[in-house]
Backbone as CSV, one residue per row, in Angstrom:
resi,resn,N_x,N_y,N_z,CA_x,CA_y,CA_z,C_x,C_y,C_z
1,UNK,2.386,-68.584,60.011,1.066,-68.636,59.424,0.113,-67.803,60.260
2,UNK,-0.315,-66.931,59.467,-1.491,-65.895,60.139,-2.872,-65.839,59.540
3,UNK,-3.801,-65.616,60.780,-4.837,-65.078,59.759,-5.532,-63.548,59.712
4,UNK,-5.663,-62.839,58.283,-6.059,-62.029,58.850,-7.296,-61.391,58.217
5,UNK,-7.789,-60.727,59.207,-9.185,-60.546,58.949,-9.575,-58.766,58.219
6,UNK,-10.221,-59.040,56.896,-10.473,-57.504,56.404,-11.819,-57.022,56.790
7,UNK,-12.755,-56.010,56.921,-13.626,-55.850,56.937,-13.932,-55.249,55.620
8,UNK,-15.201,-55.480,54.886,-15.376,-55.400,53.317,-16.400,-54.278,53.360
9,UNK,-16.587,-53.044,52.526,-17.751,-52.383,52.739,-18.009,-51.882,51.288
10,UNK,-19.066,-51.620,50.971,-19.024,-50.769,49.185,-19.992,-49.676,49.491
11,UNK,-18.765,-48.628,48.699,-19.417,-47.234,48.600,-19.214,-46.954,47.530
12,UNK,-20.847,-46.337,46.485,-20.818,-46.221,45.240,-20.449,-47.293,44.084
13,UNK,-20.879,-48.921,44.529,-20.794,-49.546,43.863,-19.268,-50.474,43.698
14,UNK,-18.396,-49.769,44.432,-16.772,-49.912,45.091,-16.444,-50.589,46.224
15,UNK,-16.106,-51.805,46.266,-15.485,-52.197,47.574,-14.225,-51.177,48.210
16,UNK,-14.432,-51.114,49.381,-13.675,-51.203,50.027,-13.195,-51.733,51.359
17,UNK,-11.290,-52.246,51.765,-11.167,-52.915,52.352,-10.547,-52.117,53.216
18,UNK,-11.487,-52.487,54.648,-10.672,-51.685,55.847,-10.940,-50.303,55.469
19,UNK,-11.384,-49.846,54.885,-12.219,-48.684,54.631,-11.054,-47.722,54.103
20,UNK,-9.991,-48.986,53.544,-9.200,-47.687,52.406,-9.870,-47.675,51.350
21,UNK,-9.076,-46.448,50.192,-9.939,-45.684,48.988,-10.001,-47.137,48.677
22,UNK,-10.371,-46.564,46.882,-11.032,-47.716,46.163,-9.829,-48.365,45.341
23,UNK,-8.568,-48.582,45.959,-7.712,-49.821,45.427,-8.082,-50.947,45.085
24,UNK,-7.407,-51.695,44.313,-7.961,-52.787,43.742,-7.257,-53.589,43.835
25,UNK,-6.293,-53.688,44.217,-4.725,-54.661,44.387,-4.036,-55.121,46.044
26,UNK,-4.311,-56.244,46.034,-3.768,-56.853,47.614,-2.841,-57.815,47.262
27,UNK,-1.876,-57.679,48.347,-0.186,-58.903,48.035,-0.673,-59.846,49.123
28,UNK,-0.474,-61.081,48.570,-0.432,-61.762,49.855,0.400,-62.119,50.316
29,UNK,0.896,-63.399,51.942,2.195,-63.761,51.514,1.710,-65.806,51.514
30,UNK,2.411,-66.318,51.304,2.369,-67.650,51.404,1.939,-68.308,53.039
31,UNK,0.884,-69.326,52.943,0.522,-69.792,54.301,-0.049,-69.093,55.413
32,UNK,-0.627,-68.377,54.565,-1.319,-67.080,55.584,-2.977,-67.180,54.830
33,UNK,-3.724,-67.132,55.831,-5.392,-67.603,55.771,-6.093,-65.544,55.871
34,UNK,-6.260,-65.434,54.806,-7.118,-63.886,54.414,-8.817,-63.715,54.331
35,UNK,-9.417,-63.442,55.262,-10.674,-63.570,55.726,-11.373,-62.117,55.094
36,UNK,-12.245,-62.271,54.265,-12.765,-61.063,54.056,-14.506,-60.846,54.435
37,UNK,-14.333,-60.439,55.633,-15.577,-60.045,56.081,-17.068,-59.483,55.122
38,UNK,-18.053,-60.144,55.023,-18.854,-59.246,53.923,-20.267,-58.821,54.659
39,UNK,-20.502,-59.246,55.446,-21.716,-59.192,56.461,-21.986,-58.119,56.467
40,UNK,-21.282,-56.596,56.709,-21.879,-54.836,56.656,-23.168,-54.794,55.308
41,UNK,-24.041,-54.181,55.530,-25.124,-54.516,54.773,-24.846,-53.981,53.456
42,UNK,-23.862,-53.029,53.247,-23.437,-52.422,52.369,-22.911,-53.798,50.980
43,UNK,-22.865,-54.924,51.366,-22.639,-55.837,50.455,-23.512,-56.516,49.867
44,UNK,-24.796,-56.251,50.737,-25.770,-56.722,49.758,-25.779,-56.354,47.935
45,UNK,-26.172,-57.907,47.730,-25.967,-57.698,45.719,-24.865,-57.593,45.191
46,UNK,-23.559,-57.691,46.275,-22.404,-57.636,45.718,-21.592,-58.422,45.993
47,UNK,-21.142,-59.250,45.006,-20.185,-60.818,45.012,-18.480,-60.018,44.973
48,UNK,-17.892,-60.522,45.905,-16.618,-60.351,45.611,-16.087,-61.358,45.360
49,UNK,-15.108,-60.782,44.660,-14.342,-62.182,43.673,-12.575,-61.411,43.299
50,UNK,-12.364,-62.662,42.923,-10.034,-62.304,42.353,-10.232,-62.359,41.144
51,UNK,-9.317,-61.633,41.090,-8.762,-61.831,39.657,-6.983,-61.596,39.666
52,UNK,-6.336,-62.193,38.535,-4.799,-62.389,38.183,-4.387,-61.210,37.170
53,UNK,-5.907,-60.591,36.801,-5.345,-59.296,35.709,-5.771,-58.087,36.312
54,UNK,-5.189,-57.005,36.019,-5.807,-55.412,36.503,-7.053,-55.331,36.402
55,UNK,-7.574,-55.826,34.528,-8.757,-55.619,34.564,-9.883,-55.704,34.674
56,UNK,-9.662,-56.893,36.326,-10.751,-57.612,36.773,-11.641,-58.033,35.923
57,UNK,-11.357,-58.281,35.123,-12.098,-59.770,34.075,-12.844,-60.718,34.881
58,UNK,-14.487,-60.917,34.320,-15.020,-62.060,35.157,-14.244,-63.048,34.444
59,UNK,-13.991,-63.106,33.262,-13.673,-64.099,32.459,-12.399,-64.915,33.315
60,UNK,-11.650,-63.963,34.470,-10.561,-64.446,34.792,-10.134,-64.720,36.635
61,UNK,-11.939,-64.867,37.099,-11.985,-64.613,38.012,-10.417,-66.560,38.890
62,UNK,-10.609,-65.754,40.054,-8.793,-66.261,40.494,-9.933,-67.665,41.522
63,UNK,-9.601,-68.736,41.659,-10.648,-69.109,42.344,-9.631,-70.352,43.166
64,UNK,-8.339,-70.077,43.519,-7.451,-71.331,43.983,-7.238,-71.014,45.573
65,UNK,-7.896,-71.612,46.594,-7.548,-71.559,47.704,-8.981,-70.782,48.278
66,UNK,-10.054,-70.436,47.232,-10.913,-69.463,47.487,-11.964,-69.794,47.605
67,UNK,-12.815,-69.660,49.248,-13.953,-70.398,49.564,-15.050,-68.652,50.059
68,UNK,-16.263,-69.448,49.676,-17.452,-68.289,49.797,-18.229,-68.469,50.785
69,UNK,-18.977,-68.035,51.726,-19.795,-68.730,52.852,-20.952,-67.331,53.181
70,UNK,-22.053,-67.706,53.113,-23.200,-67.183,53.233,-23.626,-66.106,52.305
71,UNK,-24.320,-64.971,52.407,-25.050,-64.092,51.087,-24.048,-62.809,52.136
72,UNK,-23.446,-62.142,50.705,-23.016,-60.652,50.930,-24.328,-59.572,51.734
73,UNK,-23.988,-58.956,53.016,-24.984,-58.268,53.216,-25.341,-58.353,54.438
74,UNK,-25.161,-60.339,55.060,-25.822,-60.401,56.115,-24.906,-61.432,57.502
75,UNK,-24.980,-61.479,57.982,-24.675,-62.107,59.166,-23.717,-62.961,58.976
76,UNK,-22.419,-63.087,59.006,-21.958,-64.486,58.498,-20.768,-64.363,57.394
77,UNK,-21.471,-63.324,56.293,-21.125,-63.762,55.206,-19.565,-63.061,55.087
78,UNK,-18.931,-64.117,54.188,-17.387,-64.061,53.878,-17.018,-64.976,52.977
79,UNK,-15.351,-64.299,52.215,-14.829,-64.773,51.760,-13.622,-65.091,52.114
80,UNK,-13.133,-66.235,51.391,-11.994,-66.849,52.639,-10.598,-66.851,51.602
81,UNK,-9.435,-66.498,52.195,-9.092,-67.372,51.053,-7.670,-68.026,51.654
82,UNK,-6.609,-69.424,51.379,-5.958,-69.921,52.093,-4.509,-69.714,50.964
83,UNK,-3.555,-69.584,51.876,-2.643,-68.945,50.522,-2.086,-70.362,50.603
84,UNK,-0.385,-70.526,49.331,-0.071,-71.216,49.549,1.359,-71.184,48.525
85,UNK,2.262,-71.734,48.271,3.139,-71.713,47.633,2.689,-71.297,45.963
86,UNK,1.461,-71.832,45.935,1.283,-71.540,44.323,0.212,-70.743,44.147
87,UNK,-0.143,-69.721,45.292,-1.194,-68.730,45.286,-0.304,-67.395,44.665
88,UNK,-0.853,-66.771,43.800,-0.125,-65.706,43.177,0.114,-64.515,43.850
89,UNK,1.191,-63.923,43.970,1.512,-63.106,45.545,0.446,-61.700,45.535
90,UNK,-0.176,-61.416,43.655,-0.814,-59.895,43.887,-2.193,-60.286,43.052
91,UNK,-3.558,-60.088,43.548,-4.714,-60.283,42.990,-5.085,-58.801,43.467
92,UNK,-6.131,-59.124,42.247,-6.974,-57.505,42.106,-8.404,-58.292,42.668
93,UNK,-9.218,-57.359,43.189,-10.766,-57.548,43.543,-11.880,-56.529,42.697
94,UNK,-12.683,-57.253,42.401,-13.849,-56.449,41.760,-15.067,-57.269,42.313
C-alpha cells in the first residue's frame, strides 16, 4: 500500500498531472491512497472530478473512495482518493 502524490496544474482550461500533456486517463492499482494536489493557483475555478467513461460525463462523475478538501487554487487544497478492490482500475479526469 502506497501513497502517491500528483501535483495538479491547468493550462488552457486542461488539467494537467505532473505536468504531462493533456491525458485524461489514470490506472490505478488496488490499496494504494492517490493524492491529487490542487493548491498551484492555476486551479482556481476548477473542480476536478472521475469519471468511468472517456467522455467525462458530469452525469457520470466516479465518486467511490473519493474525498475533496479545501477550494482549488489555494493552500491545502486536494483531492484524495483511496483505492480498493472495487475501485475501477482506469478513470478519466475532467
Amino acid at each position: 500500500m502506497s501513497t502517491i502524490t500528483y501535483a495538479v496544474t491547468v493550462v488552457s482550461s486542461k488539467f494537467l498531472i505532473d505536468a504531462s500533456g493533456p491525458t485524461t486517463k489514470l490506472t490505478f492499482r488496488d490499496g494504494d491512497t492517490y493524492i491529487f494536489d490542487q493548491s498551484h493557483s492555476s486551479n482556481s475555478g476548477h473542480i476536478l472530478q472521475f469519471s468511468i467513461t472517456d467522455n467525462n460525463s458530469g452525469s457520470a462523475e466516479y465518486t467511490t473512495g473519493v474525498t475533496k478538501a479545501g477550494t482549488p487554487g489555494s493552500a491545502g487544497a486536494k483531492t484524495t482518493i483511496v483505492t480498493s478492490g472495487s475501485t475501477t482500475d482506469t478513470l478519466y479526469y475532467y
